[in-house]
TIPALO-867826 format. One record per residue: x, y, z of N, C-alpha, C in turn. Coordinates in steps of 0.1 Angstrom, whole numbers, padded with zeros to 4 digits, always signed. Layout:
REM TIPALO-867826
XYZXYZXYZ;...
//
This chain:
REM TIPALO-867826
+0009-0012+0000+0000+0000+0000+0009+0012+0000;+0008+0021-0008+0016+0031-0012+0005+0045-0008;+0013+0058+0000+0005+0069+0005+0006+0078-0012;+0000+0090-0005+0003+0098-0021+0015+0104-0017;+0025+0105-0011+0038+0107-0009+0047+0099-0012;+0044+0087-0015+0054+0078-0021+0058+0068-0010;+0052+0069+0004+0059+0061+0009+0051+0047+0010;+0055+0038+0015+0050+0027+0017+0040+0024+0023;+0031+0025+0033+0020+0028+0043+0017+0010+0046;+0020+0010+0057+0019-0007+0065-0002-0011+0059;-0004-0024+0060-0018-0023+0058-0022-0026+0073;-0036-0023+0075-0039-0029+0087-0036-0039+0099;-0035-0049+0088-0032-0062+0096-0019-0064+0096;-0009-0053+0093+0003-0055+0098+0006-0044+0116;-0004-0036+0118-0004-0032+0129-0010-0043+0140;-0019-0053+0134-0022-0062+0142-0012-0075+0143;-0006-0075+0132+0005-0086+0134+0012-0080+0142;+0018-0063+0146+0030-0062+0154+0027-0061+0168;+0012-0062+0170+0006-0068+0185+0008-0080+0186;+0005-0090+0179+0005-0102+0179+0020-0106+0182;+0028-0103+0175+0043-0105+0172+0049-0105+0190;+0045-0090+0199+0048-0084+0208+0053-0095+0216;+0043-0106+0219+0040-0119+0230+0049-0125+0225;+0053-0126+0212+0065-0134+0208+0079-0130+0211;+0078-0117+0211+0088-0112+0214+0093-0110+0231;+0083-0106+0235+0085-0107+0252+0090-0124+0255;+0085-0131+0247+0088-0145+0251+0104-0148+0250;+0108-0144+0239+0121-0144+0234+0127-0138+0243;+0128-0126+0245+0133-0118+0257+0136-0121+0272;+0124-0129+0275+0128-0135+0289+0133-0154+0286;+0135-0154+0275+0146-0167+0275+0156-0160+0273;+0165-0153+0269+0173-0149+0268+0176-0139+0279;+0167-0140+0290+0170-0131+0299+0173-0115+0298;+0167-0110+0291+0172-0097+0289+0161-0094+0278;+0169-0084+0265+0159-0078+0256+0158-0084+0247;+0144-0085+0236+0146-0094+0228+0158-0095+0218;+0157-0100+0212+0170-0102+0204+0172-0098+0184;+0161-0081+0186+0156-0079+0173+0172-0080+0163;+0182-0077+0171+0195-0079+0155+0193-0092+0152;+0188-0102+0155+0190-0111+0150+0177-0119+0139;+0166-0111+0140+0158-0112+0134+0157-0104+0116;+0152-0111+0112+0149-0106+0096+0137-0105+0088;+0128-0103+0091+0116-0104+0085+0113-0095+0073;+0104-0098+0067+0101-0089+0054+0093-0076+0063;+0098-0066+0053+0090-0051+0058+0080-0054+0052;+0070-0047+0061+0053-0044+0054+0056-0030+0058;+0060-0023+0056+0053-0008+0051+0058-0003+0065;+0051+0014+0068+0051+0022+0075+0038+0022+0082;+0041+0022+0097+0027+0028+0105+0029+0040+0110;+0014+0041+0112+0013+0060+0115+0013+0058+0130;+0029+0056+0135+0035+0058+0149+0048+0066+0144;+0045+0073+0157+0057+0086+0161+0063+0085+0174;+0074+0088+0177+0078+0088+0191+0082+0103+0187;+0079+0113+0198+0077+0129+0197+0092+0133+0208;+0101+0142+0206+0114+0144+0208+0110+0146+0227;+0097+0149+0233+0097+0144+0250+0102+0123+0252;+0098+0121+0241+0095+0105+0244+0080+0097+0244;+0072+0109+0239+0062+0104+0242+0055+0095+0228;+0048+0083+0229+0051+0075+0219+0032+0075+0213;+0030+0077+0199+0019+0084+0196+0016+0071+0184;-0001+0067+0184-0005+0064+0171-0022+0064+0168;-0017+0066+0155-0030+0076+0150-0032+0085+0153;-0023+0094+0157-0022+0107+0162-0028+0108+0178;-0027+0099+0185-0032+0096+0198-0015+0089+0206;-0016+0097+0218-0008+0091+0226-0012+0081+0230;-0001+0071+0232-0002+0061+0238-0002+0057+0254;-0010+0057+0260-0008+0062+0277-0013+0049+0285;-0005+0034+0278-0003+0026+0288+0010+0026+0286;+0019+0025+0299+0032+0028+0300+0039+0011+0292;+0035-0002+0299+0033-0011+0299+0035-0013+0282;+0027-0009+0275+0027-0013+0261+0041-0002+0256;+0046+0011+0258+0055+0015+0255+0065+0009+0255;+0066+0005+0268+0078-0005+0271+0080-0017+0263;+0071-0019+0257+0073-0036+0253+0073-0032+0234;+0069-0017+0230+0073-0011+0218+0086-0013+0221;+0089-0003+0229+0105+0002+0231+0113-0012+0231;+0113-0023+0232+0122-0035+0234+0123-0042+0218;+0115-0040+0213+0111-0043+0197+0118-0030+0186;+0121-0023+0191+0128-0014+0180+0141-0014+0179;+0139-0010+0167+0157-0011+0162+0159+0001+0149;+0174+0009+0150+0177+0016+0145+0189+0007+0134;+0184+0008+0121+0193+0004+0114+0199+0008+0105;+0208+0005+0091+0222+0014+0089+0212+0022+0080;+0201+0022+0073+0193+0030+0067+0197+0043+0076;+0190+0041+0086+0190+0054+0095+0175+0058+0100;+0166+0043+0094+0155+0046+0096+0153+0038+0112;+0138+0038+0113+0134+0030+0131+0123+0024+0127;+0126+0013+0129+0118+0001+0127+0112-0009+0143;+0098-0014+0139+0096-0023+0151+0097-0038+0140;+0104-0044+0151+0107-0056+0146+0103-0069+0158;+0100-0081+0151+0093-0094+0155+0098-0101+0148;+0097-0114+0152+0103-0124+0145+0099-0126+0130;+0079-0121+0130+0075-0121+0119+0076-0109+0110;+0077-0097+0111+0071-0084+0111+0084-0076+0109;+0084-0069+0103+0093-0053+0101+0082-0041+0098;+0083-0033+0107+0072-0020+0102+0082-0009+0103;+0079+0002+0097+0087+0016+0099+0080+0023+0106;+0080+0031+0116+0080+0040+0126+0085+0055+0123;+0082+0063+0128+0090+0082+0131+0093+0082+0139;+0104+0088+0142+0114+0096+0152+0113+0105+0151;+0110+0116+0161+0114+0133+0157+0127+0136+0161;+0134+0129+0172+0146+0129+0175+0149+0118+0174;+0159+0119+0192+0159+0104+0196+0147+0098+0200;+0151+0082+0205+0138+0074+0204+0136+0075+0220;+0147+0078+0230+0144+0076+0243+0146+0093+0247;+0144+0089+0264+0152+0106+0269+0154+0101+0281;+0164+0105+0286+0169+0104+0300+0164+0112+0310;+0158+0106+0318+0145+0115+0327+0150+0112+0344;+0168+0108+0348+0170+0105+0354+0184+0098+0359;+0195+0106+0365+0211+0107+0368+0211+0103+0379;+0223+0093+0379+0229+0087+0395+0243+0092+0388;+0249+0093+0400+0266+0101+0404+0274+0092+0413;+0279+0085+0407+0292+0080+0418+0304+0081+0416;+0313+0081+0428+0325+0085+0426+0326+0102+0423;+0338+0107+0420+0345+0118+0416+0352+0122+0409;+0352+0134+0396+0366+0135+0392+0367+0125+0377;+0379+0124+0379+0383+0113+0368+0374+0099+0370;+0373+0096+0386+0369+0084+0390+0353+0083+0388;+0346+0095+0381+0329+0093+0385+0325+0085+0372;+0316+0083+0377+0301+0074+0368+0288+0080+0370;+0285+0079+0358+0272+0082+0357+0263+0073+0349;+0253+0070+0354+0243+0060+0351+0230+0069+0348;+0228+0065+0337+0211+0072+0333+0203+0065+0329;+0189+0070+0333+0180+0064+0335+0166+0070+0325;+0163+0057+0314+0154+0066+0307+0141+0064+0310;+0133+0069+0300+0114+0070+0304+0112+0058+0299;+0115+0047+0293+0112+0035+0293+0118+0026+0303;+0128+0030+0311+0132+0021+0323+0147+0014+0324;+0154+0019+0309+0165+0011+0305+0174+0022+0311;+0190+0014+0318+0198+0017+0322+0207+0020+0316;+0217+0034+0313+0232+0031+0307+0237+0042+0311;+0253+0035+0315+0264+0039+0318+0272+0046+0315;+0275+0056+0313+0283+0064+0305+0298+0059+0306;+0303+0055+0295+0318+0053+0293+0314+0048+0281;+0328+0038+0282+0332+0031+0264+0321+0024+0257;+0312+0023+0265+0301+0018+0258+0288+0019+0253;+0287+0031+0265+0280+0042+0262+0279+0058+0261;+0286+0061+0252+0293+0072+0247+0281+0084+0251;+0285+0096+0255+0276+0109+0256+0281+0115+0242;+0273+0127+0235+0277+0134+0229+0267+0149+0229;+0275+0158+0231+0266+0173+0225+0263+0175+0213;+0247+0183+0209+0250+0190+0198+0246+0206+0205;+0244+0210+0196+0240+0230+0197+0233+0230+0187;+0222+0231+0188+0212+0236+0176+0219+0249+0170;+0217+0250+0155+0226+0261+0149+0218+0273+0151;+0200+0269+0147+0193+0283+0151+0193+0286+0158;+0187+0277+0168+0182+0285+0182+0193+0284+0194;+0203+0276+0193+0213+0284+0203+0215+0269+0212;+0202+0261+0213+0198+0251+0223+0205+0239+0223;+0214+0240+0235+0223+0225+0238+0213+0211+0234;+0217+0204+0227+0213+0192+0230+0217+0180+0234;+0222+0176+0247+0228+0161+0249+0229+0147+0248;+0234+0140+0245+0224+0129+0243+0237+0118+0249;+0230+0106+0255+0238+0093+0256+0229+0078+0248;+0242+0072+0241+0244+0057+0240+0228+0053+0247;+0219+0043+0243+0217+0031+0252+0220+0018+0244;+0220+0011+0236+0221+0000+0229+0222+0006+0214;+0229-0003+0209+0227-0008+0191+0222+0010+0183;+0226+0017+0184+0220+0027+0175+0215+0035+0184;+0207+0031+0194+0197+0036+0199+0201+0045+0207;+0195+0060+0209+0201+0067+0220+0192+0078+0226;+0194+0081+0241+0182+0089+0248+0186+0101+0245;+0177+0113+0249+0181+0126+0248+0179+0131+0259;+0188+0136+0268+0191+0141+0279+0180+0154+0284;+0173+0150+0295+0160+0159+0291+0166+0171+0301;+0159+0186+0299+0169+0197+0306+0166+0193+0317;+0160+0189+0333+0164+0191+0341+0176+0182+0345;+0181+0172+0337+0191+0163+0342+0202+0168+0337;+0197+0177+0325+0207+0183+0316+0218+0193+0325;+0209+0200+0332+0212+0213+0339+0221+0201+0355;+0217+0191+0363+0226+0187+0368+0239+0180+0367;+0238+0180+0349+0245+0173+0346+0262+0187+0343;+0252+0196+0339+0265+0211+0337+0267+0212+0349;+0262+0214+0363+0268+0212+0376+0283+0206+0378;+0284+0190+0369+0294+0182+0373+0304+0189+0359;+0303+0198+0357+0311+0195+0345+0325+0204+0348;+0338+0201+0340+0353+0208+0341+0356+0214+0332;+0366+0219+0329+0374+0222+0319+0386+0210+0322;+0387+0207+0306+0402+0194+0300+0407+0199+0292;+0420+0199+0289+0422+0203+0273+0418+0188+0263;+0413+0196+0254+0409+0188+0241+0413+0196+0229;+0412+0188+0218+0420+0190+0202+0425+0207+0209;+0439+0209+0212+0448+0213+0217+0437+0236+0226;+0430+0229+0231+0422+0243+0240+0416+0235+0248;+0414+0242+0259+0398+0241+0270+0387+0235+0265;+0378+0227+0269+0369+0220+0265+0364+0221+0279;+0348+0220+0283+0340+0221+0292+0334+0207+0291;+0334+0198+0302+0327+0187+0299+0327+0178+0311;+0324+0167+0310+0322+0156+0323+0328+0145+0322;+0333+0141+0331+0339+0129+0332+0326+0117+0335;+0329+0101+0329+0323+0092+0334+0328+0081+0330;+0330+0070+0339+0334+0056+0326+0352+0057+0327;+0358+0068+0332+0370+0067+0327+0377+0078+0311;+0364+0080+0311+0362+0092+0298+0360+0107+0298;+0367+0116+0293+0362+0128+0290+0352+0132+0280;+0340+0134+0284+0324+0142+0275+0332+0156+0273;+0332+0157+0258+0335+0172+0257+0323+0178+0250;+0320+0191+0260+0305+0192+0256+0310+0206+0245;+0319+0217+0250+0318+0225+0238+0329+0237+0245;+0338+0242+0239+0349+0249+0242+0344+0257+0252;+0353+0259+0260+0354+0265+0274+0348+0281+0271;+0359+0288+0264+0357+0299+0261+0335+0302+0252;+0331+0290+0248+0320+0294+0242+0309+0297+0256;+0314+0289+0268+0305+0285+0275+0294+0298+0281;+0281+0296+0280+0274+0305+0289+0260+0303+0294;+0265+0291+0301+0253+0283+0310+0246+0293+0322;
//
């Protein structure tokens, strides 16, 4: 099924297969103890559904939010960002396309341990998933070029990454130093054993 835009548009019963799919997927997941295991699946795409996840995290279809938390969570375990660059929900049976206006998560939630070179930070997003800031889960800044507006983001899995929402954002500039980086001052945080360089010293004006 093709829209008048050219794109693909999922048919009905492929929104009901990716309910259906869900149980199979949770099932998978708790044998494997953990999340399902969408890289390893391959299914044929059926098209695009009219779902959005909105740059708060809030996860929308048919232009209706979704407001059982419970079914987010178990979207959110089924998606996958792949080298397209698109976001897909995936099932053993099923590939559908999804929108992102950003990222697909946001971090709604900072633990601090340690100090210094020695600290960690763990974040905690609106779907409930944990990550660590270091080698594995990399932070990065951008600066919106219009409006001026930091945007931070961390790693959580495969592609996938939260967006640092401002009030964690703002305790997160609390922890932050000056390092030298590519040969000047850099403003940024340590975690992991890593330096976050969020944006030259000299630009700063938090």
């Amino acid at each position: 099924m093709t829209s008048t835009n050219g794109e693909s548009k999922a048919p009905p019963r492929a929104a009901q297969g990716i309910m259906a799919g869900l149980n199979e997927a949770a099932a998978a997941g708790k044998k494997a103890r953990g999340l399902p295991p969408v890289h390893l699946w391959n299914p044929d795409f059926c098209g695009d559904l009219d779902m959005r996840i909105a740059r708060d995290g809030t996860w929308f279809y048919l232009g209706t939010p979704i407001g059982r938390e419970r079914l987010v969570r178990l979207f959110s375990t089924i998606l996958r960002h792949d080298e397209d660059g698109r976001y897909y929900l995936v099932t053993p049976v099923e590939k559908v396309g999804i929108r992102v206006d950003d990222a697909p998560f946001v971090a709604v939630a900072m633990k601090v341990e340690g100090e210094g070179r020695a600290q960690v930070l763990t974040f905690t997003t609106n779907v409930g998933d944990d990550a660590v800031a270091g080698p594995d889960h990399p932070m990065r800044f951008v600066v919106d070029p219009k409006t001026g507006e930091p945007a931070p983001y961390v790693h959580v899995r495969a592609r996938l990454e939260a967006l640092i929402n401002r009030a964690v954002f703002y305790d997160l500039v609390a922890l932050g130093v000056e390092e030298p980086y590519q040969g000047e001052p850099w403003f940024g945080v340590w975690s992991g054993g890593i330096f976050f360089p969020f944006m030259p010293a000299r630009e700063v004006n938090f």
